[in-house]
C-alpha positions in Angstrom: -48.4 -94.0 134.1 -49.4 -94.5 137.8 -46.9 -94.8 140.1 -47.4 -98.5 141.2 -46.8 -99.2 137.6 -44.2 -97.3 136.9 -42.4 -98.5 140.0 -43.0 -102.3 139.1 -41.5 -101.3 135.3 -39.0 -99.7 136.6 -37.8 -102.9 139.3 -38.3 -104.8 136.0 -35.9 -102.9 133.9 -33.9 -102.7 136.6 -33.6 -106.7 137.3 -33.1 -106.9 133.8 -29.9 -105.0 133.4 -28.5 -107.3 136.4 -29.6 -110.6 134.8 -28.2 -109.9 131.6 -24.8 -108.7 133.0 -24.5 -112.1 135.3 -25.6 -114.3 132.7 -22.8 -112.0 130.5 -20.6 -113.3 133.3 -21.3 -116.8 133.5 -22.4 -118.3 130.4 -20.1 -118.7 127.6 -20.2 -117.4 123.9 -23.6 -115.3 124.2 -22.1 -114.0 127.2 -20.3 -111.5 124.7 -23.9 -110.7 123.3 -25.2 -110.3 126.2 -22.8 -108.0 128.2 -23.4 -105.7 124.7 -27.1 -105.8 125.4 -26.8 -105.1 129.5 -27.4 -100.8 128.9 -30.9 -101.4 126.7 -32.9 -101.8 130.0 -31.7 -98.4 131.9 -31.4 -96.7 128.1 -35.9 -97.6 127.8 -35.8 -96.7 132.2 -34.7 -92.9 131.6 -36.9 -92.3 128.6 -40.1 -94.1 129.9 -40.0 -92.7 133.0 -37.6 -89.9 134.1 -33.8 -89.5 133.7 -33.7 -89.5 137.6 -35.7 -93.0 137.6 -32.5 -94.5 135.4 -29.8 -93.0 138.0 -31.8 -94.7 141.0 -32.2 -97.2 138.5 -28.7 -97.9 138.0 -27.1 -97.0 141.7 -30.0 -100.1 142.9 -28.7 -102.2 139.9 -25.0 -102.0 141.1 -26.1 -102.6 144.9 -27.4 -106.0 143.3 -24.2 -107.0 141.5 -22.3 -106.2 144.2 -24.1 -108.2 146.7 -24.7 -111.1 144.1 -21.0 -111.1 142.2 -18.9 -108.9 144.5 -17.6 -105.0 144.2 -15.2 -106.0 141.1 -18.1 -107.0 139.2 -20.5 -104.0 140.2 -18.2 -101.4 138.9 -17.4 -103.2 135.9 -21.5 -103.2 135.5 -21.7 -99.6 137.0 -18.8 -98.0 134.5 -18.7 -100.5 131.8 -22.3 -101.0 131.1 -24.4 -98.6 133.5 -23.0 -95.3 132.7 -23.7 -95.3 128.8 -27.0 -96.9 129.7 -28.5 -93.7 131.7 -26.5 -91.2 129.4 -27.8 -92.3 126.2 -31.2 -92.4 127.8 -30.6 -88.8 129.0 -29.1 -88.2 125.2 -32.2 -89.4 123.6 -34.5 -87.2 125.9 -32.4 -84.1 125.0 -31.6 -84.4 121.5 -33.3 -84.8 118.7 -30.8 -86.6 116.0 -29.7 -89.8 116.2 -26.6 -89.2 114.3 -26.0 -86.6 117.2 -27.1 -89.3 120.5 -24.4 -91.3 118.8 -21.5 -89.2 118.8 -22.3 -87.9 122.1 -23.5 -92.1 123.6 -19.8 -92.8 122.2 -18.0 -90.2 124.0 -19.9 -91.4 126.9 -19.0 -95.1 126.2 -15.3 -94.6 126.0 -14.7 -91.8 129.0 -16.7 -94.6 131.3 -14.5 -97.7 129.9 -11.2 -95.4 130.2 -12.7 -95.0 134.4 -13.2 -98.2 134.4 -9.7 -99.1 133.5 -8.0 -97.1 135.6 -10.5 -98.0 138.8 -9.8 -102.0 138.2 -6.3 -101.4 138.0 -6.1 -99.5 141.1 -8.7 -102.5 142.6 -6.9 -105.5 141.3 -3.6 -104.1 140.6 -3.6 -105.7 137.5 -3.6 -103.6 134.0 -5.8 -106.2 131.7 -4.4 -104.1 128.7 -0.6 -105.0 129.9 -0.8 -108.4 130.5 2.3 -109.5 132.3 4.5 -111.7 129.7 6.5 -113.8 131.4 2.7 -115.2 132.5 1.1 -115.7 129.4 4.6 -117.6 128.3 4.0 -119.9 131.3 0.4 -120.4 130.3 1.7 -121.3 126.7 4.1 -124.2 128.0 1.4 -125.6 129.7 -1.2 -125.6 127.0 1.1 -126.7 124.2 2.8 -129.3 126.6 -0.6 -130.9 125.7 0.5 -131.4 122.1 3.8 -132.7 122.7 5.1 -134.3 119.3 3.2 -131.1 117.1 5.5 -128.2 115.7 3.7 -125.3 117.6 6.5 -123.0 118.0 5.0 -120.5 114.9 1.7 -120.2 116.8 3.9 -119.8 120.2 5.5 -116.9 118.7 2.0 -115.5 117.1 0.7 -115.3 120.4 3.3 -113.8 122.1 3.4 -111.2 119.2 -0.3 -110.6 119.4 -0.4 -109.9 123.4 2.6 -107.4 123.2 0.8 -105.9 120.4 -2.5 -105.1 122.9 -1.1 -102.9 124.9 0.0 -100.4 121.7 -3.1 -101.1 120.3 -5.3 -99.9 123.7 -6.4 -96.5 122.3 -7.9 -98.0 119.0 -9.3 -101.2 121.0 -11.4 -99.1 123.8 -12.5 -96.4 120.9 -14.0 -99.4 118.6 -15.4 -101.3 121.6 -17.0 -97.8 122.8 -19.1 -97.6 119.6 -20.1 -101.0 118.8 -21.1 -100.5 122.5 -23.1 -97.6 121.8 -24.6 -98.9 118.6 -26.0 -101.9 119.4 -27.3 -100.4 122.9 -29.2 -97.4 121.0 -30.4 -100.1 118.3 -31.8 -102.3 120.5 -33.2 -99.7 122.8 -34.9 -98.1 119.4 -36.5 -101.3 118.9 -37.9 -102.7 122.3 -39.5 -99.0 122.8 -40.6 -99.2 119.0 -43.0 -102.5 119.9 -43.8 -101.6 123.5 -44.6 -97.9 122.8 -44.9 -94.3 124.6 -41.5 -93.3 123.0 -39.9 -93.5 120.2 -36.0 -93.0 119.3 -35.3 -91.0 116.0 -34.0 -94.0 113.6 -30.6 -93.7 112.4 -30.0 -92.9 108.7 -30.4 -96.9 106.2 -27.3 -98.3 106.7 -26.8 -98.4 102.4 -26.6 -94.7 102.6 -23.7 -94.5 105.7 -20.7 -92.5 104.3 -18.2 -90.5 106.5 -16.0 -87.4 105.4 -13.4 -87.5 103.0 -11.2 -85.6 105.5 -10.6 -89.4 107.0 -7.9 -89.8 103.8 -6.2 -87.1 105.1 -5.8 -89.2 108.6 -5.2 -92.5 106.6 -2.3 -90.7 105.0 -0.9 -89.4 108.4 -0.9 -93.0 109.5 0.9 -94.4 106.5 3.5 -92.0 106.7 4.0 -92.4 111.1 4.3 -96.1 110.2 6.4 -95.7 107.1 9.0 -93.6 108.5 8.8 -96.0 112.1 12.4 -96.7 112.4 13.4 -93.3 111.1 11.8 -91.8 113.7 12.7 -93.5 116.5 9.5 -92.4 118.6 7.4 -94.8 120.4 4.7 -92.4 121.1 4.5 -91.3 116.9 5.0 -95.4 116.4 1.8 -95.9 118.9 -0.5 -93.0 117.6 0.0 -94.3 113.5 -0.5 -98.0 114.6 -3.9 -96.7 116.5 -5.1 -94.1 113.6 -4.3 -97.0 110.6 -6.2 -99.5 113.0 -9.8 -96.5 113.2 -9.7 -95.3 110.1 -9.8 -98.8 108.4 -12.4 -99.9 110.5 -14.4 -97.1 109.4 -12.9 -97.8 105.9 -14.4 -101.4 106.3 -18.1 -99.8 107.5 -18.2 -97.6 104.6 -17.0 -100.9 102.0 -19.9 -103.4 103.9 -22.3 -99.9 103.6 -21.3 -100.0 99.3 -22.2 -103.5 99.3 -25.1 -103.3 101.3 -25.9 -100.7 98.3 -25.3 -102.4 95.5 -27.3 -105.1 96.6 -30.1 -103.2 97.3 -29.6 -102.0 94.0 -29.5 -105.5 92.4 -33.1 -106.1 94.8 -31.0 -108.8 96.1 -33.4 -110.5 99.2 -32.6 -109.3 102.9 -31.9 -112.8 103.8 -28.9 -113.0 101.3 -27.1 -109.2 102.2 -27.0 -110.4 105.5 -25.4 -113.6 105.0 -23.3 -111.7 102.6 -22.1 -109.1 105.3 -21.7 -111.7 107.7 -19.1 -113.8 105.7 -17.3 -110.5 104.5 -16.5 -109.3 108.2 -16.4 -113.0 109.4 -13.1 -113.4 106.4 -10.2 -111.6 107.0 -9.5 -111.5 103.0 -13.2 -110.1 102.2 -12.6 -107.9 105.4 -9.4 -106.5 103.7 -11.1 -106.4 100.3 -14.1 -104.5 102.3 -11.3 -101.7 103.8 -9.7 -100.8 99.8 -13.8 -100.5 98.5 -14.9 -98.2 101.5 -10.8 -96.2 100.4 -12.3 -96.1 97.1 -15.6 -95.4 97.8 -15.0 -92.7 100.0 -12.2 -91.0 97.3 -14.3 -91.5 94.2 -18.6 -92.1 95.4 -18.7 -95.3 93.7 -22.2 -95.8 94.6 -23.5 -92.6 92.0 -21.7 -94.4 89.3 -23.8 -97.5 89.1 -26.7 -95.1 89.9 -27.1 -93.1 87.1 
């Protein structure tokens, strides 16, 4: 690639990434898509030019924000979105596996969202993972003083419940964020490079054959006991780390139920069309998604998926 080219691909990419984290700013719903999507575009820089050309690529990229949406905004694109987009680029150019880019793009994802954290609070003075209560209470009056006449006092104290529950929750929060982060980056990386060509990321294994270590039980068990023996023990800190482990391990529970059903329906030559709408409903419906957590448990104990396979 000459270098007039590669510099007007690379100004391309780089625009890109600060389009898609503005318009993640500004326009509601797909915003959340969107923001997800914001490393793809210095992920395809580093591997279809050098991993230098995505640094440059990023520190430009931030310059932009800054000057278009202010310094808050540029480090939340530099550390929340910029960071895992040059090091899975840099990843993908070193390793070979994608099961390995992963592990390694997640590790990346979390340690720049933990910075990121720690460099807004220090900016804004405001912990956005200990919200300040006696705030969101005020809020509360004000929105249900709207419904006057309505018995809202049960979702008043649902609320309340739910945003003193955040902060205990952090650690799981960040780690699931970090690898739906990295996940849908890498995918959608994979498949931009896939129809535009010169590179090509190592596809990660069909999702009907995902299954993770049956060493996770052993970790679901350590969590039921921490939580069981809660007011035993009298520990926040044991409290905090079973509420976080349940919360992983059956999200990865859930991933390994959606990967059986995904299965069994590719066993049953059930159409594309109807897995996905499947799939959608099941993590869409908190009952399904509970139903999902016990088959992955089960799956994972007793490798469901080789008895309907014989």
């Amino acid at each position: 690639m000459n270098g007039t080219k590669s510099l007007v691909e690379s100004s391309l990419l780089t625009g890109l990434a600060v389009v898609l984290f503005l318009a993640a700013r500004y326009v509601p719903v797909a915003g959340v898509v969107l923001s997800l999507l914001c490393p793809a575009p210095l992920v395809i820089l580093g591997l279809r030019h050098r991993p230098k050309m995505s640094v440059v690529g990023l520190v430009v990229a931030t310059v932009m924000v800054a000057l278009l949406s202010g310094p808050v905004s540029a480090v939340s694109f530099c550390l929340g979105f910029g960071v895992l987009g040059v090091g899975l680029g840099i990843l993908a150019s070193r390793l070979h596996s994608a099961v390995d880019i992963m592990l390694y793009g997640v590790a990346v994802s979390l340690i720049s969202k933990l910075a990121l954290m720690v460099v807004l609070t220090k900016l804004t003075g405001i912990n956005p993972f200990d919200p300040d209560l006696d705030q969101v209470r005020s809020t509360m009056e004000k929105v249900f003083s709207l419904y006057r006449g309505q018995d809202m006092e049960g979702i008043k104290d649902q609320i309340e419940q739910t945003v003193r529950a955040i902060p205990m929750m952090f650690p799981a929060m960040i780690t699931m964020a970090s690898a739906v982060d990295c996940l849908l980056s890498y995918w959608v990386s994979r498949k931009v490079l896939a129809r535009i060509g010169g590179v090509v990321l190592p596809s990660l294994p069909p999702f009907s054959s995902w299954r993770f270590p049956k060493s996770l039980l052993w970790a679901f068990a350590l969590s039921v006991v921490l939580l069981l023996f809660e007011s035993t023990l009298k520990d926040p800190l044991l409290s905090r780390i079973g509420l976080n482990l349940r919360l992983l391990v059956s999200m990865i529970f859930m991933v390994q139920g959606l990967s059986l059903i995904w299965d069994y329906m590719d066993y049953r030559s059930i159409s594309r069309g109807w897995r996905i709408a499947l799939i959608t409903l099941v993590v869409l419906i908190p009952l399904l998604s509970q139903i999902a957590v016990v088959l992955g448990l089960t799956d994972l104990w007793a490798n469901i998926r080789t008895r309907y396979r014989r």
